[in-house]
Each structure stands twice: as structure tokens, then as C-alpha cells.
C-alpha positions in Angstrom: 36.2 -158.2 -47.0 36.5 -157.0 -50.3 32.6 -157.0 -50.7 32.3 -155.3 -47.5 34.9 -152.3 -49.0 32.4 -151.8 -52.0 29.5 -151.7 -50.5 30.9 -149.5 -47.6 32.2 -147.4 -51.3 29.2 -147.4 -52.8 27.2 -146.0 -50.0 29.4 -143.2 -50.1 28.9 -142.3 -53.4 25.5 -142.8 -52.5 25.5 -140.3 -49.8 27.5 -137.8 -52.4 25.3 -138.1 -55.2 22.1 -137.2 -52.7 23.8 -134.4 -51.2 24.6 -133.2 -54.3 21.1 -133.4 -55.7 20.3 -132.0 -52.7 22.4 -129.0 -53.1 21.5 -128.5 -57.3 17.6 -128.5 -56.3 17.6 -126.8 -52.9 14.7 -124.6 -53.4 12.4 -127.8 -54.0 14.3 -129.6 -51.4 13.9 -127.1 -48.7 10.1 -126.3 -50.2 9.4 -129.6 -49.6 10.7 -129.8 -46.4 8.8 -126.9 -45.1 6.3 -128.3 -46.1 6.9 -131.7 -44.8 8.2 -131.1 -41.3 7.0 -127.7 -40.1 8.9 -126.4 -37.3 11.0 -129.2 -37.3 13.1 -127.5 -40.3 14.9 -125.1 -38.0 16.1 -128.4 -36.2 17.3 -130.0 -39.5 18.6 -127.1 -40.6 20.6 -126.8 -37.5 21.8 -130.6 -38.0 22.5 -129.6 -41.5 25.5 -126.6 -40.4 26.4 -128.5 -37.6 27.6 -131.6 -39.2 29.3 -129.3 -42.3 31.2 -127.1 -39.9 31.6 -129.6 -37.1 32.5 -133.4 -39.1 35.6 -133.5 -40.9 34.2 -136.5 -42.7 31.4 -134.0 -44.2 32.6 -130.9 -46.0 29.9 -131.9 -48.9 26.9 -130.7 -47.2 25.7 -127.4 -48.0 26.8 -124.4 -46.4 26.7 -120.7 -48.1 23.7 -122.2 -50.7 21.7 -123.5 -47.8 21.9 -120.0 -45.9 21.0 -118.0 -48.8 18.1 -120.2 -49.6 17.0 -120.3 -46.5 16.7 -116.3 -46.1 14.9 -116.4 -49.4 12.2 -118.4 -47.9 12.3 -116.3 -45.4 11.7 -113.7 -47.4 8.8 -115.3 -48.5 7.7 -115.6 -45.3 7.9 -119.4 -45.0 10.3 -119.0 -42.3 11.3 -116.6 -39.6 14.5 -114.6 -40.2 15.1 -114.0 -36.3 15.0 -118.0 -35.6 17.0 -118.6 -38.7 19.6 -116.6 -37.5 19.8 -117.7 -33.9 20.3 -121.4 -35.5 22.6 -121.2 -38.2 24.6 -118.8 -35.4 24.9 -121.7 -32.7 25.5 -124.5 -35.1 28.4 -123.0 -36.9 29.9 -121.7 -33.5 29.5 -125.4 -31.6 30.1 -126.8 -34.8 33.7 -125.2 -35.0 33.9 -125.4 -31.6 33.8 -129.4 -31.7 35.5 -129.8 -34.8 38.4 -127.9 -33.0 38.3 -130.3 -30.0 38.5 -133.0 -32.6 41.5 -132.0 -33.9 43.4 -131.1 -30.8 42.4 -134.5 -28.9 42.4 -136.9 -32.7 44.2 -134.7 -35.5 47.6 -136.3 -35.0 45.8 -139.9 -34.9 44.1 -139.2 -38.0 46.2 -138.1 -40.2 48.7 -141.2 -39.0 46.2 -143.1 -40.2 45.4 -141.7 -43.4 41.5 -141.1 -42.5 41.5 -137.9 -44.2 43.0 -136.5 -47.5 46.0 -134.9 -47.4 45.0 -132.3 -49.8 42.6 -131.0 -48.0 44.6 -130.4 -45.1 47.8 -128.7 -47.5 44.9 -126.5 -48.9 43.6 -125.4 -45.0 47.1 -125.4 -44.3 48.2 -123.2 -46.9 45.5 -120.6 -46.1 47.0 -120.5 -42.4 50.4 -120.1 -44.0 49.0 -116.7 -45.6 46.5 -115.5 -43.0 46.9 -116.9 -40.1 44.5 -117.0 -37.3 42.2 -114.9 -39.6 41.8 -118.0 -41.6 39.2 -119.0 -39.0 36.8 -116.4 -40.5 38.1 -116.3 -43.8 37.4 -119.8 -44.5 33.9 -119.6 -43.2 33.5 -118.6 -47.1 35.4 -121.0 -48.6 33.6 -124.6 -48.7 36.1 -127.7 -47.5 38.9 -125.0 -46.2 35.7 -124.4 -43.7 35.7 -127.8 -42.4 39.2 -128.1 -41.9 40.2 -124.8 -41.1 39.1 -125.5 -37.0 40.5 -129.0 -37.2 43.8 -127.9 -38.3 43.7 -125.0 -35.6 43.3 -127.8 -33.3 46.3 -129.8 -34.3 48.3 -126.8 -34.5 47.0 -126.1 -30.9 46.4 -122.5 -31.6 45.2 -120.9 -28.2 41.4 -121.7 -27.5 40.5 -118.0 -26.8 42.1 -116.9 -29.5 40.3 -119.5 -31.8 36.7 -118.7 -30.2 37.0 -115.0 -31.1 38.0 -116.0 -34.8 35.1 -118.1 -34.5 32.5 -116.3 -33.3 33.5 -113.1 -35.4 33.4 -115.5 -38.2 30.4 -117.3 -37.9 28.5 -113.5 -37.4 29.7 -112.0 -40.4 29.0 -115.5 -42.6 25.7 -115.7 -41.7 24.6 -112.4 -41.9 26.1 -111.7 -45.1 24.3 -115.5 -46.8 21.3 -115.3 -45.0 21.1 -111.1 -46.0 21.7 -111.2 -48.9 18.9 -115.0 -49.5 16.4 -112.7 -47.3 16.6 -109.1 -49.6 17.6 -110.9 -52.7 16.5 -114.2 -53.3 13.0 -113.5 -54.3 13.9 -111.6 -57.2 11.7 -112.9 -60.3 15.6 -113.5 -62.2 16.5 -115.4 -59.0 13.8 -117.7 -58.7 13.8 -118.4 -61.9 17.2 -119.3 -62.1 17.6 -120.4 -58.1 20.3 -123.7 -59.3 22.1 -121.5 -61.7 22.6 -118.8 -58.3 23.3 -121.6 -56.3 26.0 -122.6 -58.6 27.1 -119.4 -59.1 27.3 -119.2 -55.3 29.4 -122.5 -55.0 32.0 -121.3 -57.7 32.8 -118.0 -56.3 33.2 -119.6 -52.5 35.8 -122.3 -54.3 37.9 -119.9 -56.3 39.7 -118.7 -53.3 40.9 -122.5 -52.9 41.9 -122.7 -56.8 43.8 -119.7 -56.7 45.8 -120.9 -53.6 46.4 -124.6 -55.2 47.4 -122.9 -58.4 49.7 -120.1 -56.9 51.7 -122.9 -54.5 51.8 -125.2 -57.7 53.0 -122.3 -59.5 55.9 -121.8 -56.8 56.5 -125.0 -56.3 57.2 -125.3 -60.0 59.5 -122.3 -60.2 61.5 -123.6 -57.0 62.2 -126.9 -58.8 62.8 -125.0 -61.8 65.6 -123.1 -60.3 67.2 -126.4 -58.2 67.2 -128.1 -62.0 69.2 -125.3 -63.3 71.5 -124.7 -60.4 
């Protein structure tokens, strides 16, 4: 049993430590897969958003990164903007789309269960608390919150319609802005040359809103205790 656990462990960090190699080298990566698979990319690619918008049990896989490098090969011409579009558009749609049904039908079971971290859902939950349904699209930029943000929706059974507008509206205004700015911008000589540190760069912008959240509810939660210990 207990040999079963760490193995079933270290496959995981397996699977982390690949994606993120995958994420710190995308250029090569996606390069190579170009290169490797032809066509076919715009299908992994797909596979790629899908799962990172759709799985709760994947918020690791690249999201913002993987449109803006994408757009710079398309820049390049390696790969056609119109196609790259239409795919990262339907995966991170259906993706929310199924991770919503996931939490309206499983959410409750789940988090009974303890299959996912708590933290994650206070931090999604938090963003609701301050936004509302417009966390749908905020958290579109804001990696993990966008992985949880349709699941919570679906436990909290927010209305459907109301959901697939956030959604759509959302997933529009994500990928045109990554996939833009990778397509005009990402083949800038101070870009390629420095494509991990922009990646990076990328990654810590989208995970400051989550930071600032954590730190202004610890910050209240401190003050509130504060006050009960001196009353």
C-alpha cells in the first residue's frame, strides 16, 4: 500500500517537473513539436487548454505562456493565426463549460473527500466574494483561480446562462489579448532572445492578482483577530 502511495507520489512530481520544463522551455518545446507533429499541433494544443481550463486536477499546464508562444510562431509563420484562434476559442469555452458540469454534478463529493486543496478553492472563492460572476472572465488571467473559478461556479450553482456569457466573453477577450500580443510581439529580437525570461515574466504578473488577494484576506483576518484579542 504504502509502496503503491509513493510511486502513485512520485509520478506526480514527475508529471510536475515535465510540465514545468515544459512551460521554462516552451519555445523549443513547441519548435520541436511543430516540427515533429505538423498539423497535428493545433490538436495538441487544443488538448493542452482543454485539460487546463477543463480538469481540476491540472491547473499546472500552461495557459497565458502557451497562447503567447503560440502567436509568436505564428508570427513567424509556423502556424496559422486564424486556426490558432478558432482552437484555443473552443477548448477554453468547452473546457469551462465541462469543468462547470463537474462541479455542479461532483463539487460537493469532492471537496467531502478532500480530493482537492482547500486553498485553492478559498482563493477562487475569495475572487467571487469580490467580483462576482465577473470572476468567470477575470480569472481567465489568473492561473489556478482559472481552473477553479468554473468549478466553484458550479458548486455554487450559479445560473448556466449566466455562466456561458461570462464564459464566452472571457475566453474572447483572453485569447485575443495572449495570442495578440505572442503574434505582434513575440518576435521581437529582445523577446526571442529572452523568450523564458518573458514567459516568466508572464507567469508572475498573471499570479500577483492571487498574492494580493491571499495577502489582503490574511491581512483582514489578522486585524479581525486582533480586535476579538483586545475586546
Amino acid at each position: 500500500m504504502q509502496a503503491a502511495a509513493a510511486a502513485a507520489s512520485s509520478g506526480g512530481d514527475s508529471l510536475l517537473k515535465t510540465a514545468i520544463s515544459f512551460i521554462l522551455h516552451l519555445d523549443k518545446h513547441l519548435s520541436a513539436m511543430i516540427q515533429q507533429h505538423g498539423t497535428a499541433t493545433y490538436a495538441i494544443l487544443w488538448t493542452i487548454v482543454f485539460c487546463e481550463t477543463g480538469l481540476v486536477l491540472t491547473p499546472f499546464l500552461p495557459g497565458d505562456s502557451l497562447l503567447f508562444a503560440a502567436g509568436a510562431f505564428a508570427g513567424m509563420g509556423q502556424l496559422n493565426i486564424a486556426w490558432l484562434f478558432a482552437v484555443f476559442m473552443t477548448s477554453a469555452v468547452l473546457g469551462d463549460a465541462v469543468n462547470y458540469a463537474i462541479g455542479s454534478k461532483l463539487g460537493r463529493w469532492a471537496l467531502d473527500k478532500q480530493l482537492l486543496q482547500q486553498k485553492y478553492i478559498s482563493q477562487t472563492e475569495a475572487f467571487y466574494n469580490k467580483y462576482g460572476g465577473k470572476t468567470v472572465v477575470l480569472a481567465r488571467f489568473v492561473p489556478i483561480v482559472r481552473t477553479f473559478a468554473p468549478f466553484v461556479a458550479g458548486i455554487g450553482s450559479m445560473a448556466y446562462s449566466k455562466f456561458a456569457l461570462y464564459n464566452v466573453v472571457g475566453a474572447l477577450v483572453w485569447t485575443v489579448l495572449f495570442l495578440g500580443a505572442g503574434f505582434f510581439f513575440g518576435n521581437l529580437p529582445v523577446v526571442q532572445h529572452n523568450f523564458t525570461l518573458v514567459v516568466l515574466g508572464i507567469v508572475a504578473v498573471s499570479v500577483l492578482p492571487v498574492l494580493l488577494e491571499v495577502m489582503a484576506a490574511r491581512r483582514e483576518h489578522g486585524q479581525s483577530g486582533g480586535g476579538t484579542a483586545a475586546a
